[in-house]
C-alpha positions in Angstrom: -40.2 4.2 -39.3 -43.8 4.5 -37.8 -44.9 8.2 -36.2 -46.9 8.3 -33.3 -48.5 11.9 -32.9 -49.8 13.0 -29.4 -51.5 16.6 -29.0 -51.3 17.7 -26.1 -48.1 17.9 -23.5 -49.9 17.4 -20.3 -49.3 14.5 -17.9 -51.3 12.0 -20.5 -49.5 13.2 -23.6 -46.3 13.2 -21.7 -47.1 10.1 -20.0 -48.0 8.3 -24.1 -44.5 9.7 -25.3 -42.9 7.3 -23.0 -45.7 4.5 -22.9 -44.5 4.7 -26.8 -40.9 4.5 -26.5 -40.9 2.1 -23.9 -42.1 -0.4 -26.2 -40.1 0.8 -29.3 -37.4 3.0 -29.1 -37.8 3.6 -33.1 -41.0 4.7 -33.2 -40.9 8.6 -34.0 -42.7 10.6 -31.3 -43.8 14.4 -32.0 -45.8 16.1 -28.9 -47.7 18.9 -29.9 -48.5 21.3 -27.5 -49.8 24.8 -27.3 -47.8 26.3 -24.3 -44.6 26.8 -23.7 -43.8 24.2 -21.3 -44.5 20.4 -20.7 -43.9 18.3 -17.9 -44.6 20.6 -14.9 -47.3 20.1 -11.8 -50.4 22.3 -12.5 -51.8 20.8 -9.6 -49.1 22.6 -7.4 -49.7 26.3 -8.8 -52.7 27.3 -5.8 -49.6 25.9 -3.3 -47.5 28.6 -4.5 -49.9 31.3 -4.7 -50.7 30.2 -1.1 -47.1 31.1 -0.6 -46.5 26.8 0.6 -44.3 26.2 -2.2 -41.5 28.8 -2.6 -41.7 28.8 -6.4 -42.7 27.9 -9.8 -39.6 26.4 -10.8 -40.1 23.6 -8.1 -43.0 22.4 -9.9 -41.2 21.9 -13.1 -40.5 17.5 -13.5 -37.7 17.8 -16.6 -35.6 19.9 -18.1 -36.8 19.9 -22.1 -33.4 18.2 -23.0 -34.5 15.2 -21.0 -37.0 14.7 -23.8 -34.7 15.2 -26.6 -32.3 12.7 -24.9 -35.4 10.2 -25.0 -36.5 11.0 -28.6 -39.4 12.6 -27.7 -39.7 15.3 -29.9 -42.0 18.4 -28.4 -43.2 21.2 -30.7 -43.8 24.0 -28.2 -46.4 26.6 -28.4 -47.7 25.0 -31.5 -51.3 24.3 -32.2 -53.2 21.8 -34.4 -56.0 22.5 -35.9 -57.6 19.7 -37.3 -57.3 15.8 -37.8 -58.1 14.0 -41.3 -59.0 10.2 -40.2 -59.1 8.9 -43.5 -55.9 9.7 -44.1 -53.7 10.0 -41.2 -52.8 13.1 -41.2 -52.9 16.4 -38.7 -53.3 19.8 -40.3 -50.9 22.1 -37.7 -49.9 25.7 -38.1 -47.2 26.6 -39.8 -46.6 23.2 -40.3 -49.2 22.1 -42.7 -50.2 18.2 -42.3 -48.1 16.1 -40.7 -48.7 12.4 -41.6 -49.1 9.9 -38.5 -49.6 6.2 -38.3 -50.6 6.3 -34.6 -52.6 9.3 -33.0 -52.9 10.0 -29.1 -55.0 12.5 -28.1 -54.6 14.2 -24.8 -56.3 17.7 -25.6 -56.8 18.1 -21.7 -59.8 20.1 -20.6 -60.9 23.6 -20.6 -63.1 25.7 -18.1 -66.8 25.9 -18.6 -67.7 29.4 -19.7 -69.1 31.5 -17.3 -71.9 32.6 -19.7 -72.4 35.6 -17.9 -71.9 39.5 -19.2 -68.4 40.8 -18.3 -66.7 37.6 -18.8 -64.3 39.5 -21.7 -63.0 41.4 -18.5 -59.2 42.0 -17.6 -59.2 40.3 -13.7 -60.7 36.8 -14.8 -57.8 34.3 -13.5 -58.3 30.8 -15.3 -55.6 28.5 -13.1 -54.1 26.5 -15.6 -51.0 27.5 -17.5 -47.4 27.9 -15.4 -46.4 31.1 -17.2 -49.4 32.9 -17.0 -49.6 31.8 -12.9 -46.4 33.2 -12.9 -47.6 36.7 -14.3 -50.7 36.6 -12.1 -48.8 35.5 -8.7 -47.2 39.1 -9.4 -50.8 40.8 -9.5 -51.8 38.9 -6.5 -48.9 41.3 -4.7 -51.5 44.0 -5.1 -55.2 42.4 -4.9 -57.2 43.0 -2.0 -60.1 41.9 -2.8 -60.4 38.5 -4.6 -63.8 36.4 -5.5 -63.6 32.8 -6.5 -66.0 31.4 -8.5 -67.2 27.9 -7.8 -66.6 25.6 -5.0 -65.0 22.8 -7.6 -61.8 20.7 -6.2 -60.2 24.2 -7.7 -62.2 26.8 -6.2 -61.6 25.0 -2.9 -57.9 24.7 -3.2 -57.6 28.6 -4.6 -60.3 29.9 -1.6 -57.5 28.1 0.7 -54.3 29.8 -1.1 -55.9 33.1 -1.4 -57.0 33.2 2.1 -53.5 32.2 3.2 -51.4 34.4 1.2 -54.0 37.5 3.5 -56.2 38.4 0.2 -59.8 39.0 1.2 -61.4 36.2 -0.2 -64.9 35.6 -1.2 -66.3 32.4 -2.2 -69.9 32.0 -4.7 -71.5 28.7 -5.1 -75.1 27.7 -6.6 -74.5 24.7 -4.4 -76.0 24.1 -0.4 -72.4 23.2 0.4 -68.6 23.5 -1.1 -67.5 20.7 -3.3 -71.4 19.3 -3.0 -70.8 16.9 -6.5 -68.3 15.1 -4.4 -68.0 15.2 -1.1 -71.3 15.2 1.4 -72.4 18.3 3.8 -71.2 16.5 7.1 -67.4 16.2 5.3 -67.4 19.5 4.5 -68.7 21.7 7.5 -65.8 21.5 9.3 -63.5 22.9 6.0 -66.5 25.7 6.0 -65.9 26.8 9.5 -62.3 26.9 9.0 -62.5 29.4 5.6 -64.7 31.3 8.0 -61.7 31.5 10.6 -59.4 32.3 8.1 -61.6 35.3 6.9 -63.3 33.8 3.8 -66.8 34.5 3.4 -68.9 31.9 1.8 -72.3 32.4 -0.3 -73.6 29.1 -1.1 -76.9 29.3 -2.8 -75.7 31.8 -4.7 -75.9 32.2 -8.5 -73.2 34.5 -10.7 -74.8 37.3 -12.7 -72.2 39.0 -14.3 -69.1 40.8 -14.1 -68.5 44.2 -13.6 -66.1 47.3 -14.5 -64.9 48.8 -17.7 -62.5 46.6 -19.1 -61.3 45.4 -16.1 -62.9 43.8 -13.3 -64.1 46.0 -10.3 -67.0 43.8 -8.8 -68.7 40.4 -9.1 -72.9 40.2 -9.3 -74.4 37.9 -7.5 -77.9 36.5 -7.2 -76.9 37.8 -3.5 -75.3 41.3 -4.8 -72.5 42.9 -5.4 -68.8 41.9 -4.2 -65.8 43.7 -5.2 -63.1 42.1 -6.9 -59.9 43.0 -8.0 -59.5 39.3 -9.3 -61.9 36.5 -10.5 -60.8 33.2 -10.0 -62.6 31.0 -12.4 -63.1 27.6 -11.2 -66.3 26.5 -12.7 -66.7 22.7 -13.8 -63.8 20.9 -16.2 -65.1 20.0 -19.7 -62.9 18.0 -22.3 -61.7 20.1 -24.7 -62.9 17.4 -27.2 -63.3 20.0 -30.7 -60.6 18.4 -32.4 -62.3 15.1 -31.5 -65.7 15.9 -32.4 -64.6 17.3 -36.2 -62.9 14.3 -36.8 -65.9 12.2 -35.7 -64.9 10.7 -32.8 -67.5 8.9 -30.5 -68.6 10.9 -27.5 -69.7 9.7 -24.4 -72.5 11.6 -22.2 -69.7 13.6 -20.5 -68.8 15.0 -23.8 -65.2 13.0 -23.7 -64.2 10.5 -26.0 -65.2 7.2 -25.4 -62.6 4.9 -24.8 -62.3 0.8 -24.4 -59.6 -0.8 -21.8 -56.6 -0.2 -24.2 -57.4 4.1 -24.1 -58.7 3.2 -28.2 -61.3 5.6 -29.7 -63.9 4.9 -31.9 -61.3 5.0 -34.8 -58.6 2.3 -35.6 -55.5 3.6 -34.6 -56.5 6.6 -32.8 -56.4 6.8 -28.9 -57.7 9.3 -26.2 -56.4 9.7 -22.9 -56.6 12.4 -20.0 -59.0 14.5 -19.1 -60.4 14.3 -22.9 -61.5 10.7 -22.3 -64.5 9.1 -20.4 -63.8 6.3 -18.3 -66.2 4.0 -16.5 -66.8 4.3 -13.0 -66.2 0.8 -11.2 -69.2 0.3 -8.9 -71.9 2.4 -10.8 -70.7 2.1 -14.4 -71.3 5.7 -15.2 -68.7 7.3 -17.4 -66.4 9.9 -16.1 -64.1 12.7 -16.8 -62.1 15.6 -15.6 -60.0 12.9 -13.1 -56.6 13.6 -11.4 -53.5 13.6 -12.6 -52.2 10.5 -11.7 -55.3 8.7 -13.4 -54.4 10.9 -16.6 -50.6 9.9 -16.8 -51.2 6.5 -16.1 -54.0 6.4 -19.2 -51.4 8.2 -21.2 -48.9 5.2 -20.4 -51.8 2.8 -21.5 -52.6 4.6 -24.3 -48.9 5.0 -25.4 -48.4 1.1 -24.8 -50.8 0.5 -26.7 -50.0 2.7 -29.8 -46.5 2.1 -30.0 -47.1 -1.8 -30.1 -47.9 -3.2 -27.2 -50.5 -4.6 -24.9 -51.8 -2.9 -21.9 -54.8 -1.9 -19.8 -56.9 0.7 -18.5 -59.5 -0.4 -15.8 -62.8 0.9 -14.5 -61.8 4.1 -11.9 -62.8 4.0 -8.3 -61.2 7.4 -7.7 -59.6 7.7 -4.4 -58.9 11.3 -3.9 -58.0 13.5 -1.2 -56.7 17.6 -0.9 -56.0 19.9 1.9 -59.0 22.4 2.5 -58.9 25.3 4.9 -57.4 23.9 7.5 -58.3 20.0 7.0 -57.4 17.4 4.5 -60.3 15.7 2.8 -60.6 12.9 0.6 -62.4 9.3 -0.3 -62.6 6.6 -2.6 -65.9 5.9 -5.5 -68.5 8.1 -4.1 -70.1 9.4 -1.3 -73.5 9.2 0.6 -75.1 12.1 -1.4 -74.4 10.9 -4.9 -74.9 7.3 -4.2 -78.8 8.8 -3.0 -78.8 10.8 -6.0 -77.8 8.0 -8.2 -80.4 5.4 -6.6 -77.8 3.4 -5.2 -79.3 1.5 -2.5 -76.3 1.6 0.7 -76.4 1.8 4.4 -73.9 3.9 6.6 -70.7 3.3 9.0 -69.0 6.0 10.6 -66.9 7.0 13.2 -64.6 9.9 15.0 -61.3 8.4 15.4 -57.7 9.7 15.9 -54.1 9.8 13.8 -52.2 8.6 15.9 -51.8 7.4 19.9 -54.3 10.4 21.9 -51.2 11.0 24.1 -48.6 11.7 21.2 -47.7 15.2 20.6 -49.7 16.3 17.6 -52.4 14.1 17.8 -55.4 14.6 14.6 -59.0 14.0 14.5 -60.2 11.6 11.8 -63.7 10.9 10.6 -64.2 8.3 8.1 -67.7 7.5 6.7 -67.9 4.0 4.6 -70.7 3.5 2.0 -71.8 -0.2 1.6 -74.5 -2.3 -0.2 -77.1 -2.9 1.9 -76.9 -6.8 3.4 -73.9 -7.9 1.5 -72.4 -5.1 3.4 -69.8 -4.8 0.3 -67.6 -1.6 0.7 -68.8 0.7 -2.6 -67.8 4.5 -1.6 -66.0 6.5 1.2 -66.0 9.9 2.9 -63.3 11.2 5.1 -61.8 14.4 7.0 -59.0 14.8 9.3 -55.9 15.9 10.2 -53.7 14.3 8.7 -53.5 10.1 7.2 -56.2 11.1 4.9 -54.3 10.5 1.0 -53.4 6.3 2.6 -56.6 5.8 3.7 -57.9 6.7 0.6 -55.9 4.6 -1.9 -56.3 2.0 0.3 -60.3 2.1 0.4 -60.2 2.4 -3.0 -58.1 -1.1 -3.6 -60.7 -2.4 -1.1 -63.9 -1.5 -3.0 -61.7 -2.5 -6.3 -61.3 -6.1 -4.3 -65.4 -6.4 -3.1 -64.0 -6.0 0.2 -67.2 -5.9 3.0 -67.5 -4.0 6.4 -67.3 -7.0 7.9 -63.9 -7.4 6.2 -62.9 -4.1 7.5 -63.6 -4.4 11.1 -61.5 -7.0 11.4 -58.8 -6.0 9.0 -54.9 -5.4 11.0 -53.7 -2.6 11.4 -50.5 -0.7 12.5 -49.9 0.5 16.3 -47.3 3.1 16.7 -47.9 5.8 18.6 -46.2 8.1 16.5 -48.0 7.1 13.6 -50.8 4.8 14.0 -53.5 4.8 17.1 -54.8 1.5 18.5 -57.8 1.8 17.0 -57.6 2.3 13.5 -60.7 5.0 12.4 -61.5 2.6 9.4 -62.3 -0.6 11.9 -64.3 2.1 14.0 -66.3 3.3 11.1 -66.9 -0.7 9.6 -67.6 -2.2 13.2 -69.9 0.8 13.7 -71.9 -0.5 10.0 -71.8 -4.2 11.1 -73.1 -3.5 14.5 -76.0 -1.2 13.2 -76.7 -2.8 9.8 -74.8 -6.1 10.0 -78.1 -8.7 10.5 -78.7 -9.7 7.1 
């Protein structure tokens, strides 16, 4: 019987134990994973410590006898620690090497260290693992005074939670701007001045120093000065946890994940990455990336199990539509926006426009703002910004199919589009924001 290992219980490595036994129900499946759980939202943890969700248990997916029913079979709070290419095997505590004839990795990512004195401190919350987001959502009851470090796609959703749950919340950033490796200034000011209504206060410009307090957090030091801090939320920048991989030889890519072809196959026969351990190529610019969503991981853990248990499938190129709420707004877009395309030396001209949700006389009306990146000429669609109200997660995906598809402005501005008052206005902000480009830099 061939053995497909997959470390790592995550959405990939969950999403490669059934991309296995899709294609053969015979094929033995062990997860390893170092928690305690599997198959459960991490993405959904800040909603709860915002008090949105009412608890943890809705963000379980299965109960673990689903697996067992599927064959899956999960080794819980279990950790591997090392992988012997040459001749298949994984060395695993307690267990001692395990033999596999397929191997998935899906190691997931880790936090970048701080690097700052302090960070050994009691107080430092790493958002990642249910059961300890259960213990801290209990501490929360009795912080005051929180600090969250970073502005990441994290830092932004915590700086939100905490502010909502009444915690007086501080936000530190080297950055001119909050989320500024994705999103551009003009997106975000808005999402600023509504943390600022909510009582967050926001140093941008500002570099950590250390922590402080004797052994447990009291304060945070700032290039800026000192905050206090019953809690440290640490949101710095996701980095594959790629040590496993990089002892057993593994190719890395300039993000420090594995590099990976169409099928989610390593450098190694037999051996495939997926997740947020795995560097993928960006669609318009070709630049490898890592650290994606969730959705991108399971459905390269589906690829990646496919693919190991037999079959054929593929993983294309990423164009990344992505949205979140943030203070009081939603955000979100598709490939890149106006400040990396400028920082990348992309050349790209500009359409935007202020539109609405929905018909201006319907109760509940939203602002929308959508800002479309194209190639200059050709007018082909290569990145999008947005902010709004509401409508922002469809308009994403879809102008993320559309740069996908080599779909122009001029495409755009005379695209259909629904009219319903309720739920659609007569002039859809997308046509605004690509008539808007044709008119100003449609003449070549």
């Amino acid at each position: 019987m061939p053995r497909t290992v997959i470390i790592g219980g995550g959405a990939a490595g969950i999403g490669a134990a059934g991309g296995v036994k899709a294609v053969d129900k015979n094929n033995e499946v062990i997860v390893y994973t170092e928690f305690e759980d599997v198959a459960y939202s991490p993405c959904g943890i800040p909603y709860v410590h915002g008090k949105e969700i009412d608890d943890f248990q809705s963000l379980f997916l299965a109960e673990k006898e689903a697996y067992v029913r599927a064959g899956i079979d999960i080794r819980y709070e279990t950790r591997v620690n090392g992988i012997d290419i040459h001749d298949k095997v994984v060395h695993v505590e307690r267990e001692g090497t395990v033999r596999w004839d397929r191997l998935v990795l899906a190691t997931g990512f880790d936090y970048a260290d701080p690097d700052v004195p302090g960070s050994d401190l009691d107080g430092l919350y790493y958002v990642k693992n249910i059961r300890r987001a259960m213990e801290w959502d209990k501490i929360l009851d009795t912080v005051k005074h929180a600090v969250v470090v970073h502005a990441t796609p994290l830092g932004v959703e915590m700086v939100t939670a905490l502010a909502h749950r009444g915690i007086e919340t501080h936000l530190i950033d080297p950055n001119p701007w909050a989320l500024a490796d994705v999103a551009d200034p003009d997106i975000m000011a808005p999402v600023e001045e509504s943390w600022r209504e909510m009582g967050a206060t926001l140093h941008f410009n500002t570099d950590l120093k250390a922590f402080l307090g004797e052994g447990r957090i009291r304060a945070v030091q700032t290039s800026e000065g000192e905050l206090p801090a019953d809690v440290a939320v640490i949101a710095t920048h996701k980095v594959p946890n790629n040590a496993l991989a990089a002892e057993a030889g593994l190719e890395l890519g300039s993000t420090g994940g594995v590099v990976v072809d169409q099928t989610m196959a390593t450098s190694t026969p037999g051996v495939y990455a997926a997740g947020d351990v795995a560097e993928l190529p960006h669609g318009v610019s070709g630049i490898g990336l890592q650290g994606l969503t969730g959705s991108h991981a399971y459905a390269q853990g589906k690829v990646a199990g496919t693919n190991a248990g037999g079959g054929t499938k593929n993983y294309q190129p990423v164009y990344i539509p992505w949205a979140t709420p943030a203070g009081k707004w939603i955000i979100g877009g598709a490939s890149f926006g106006e400040t990396t395309a400028t920082a990348l030396g992309i050349p790209h001209v500009v359409g935007q426009a202020q539109g609405i949700s929905r018909a201006r006389y319907f109760p509940g009306v939203k602002p929308v703002k959508v800002k479309l990146i194209a190639e200059p000429k050709s007018l082909k669609l290569i990145g999008a910004q947005m902010v709004g109200g509401e409508g922002i997660k469809e308009r994403a995906d879809f102008l993320a199919t559309a740069i996908k598809f080599g779909l122009t402005m001029r495409d755009l501005a005379s695209m259909e589009n629904v009219y319903s008052p309720a739920i659609g206005a007569l002039n859809e902000p997308i046509v605004l924001a690509a008539t808007n480009g044709v008119e100003t830099h449609g003449t070549g």
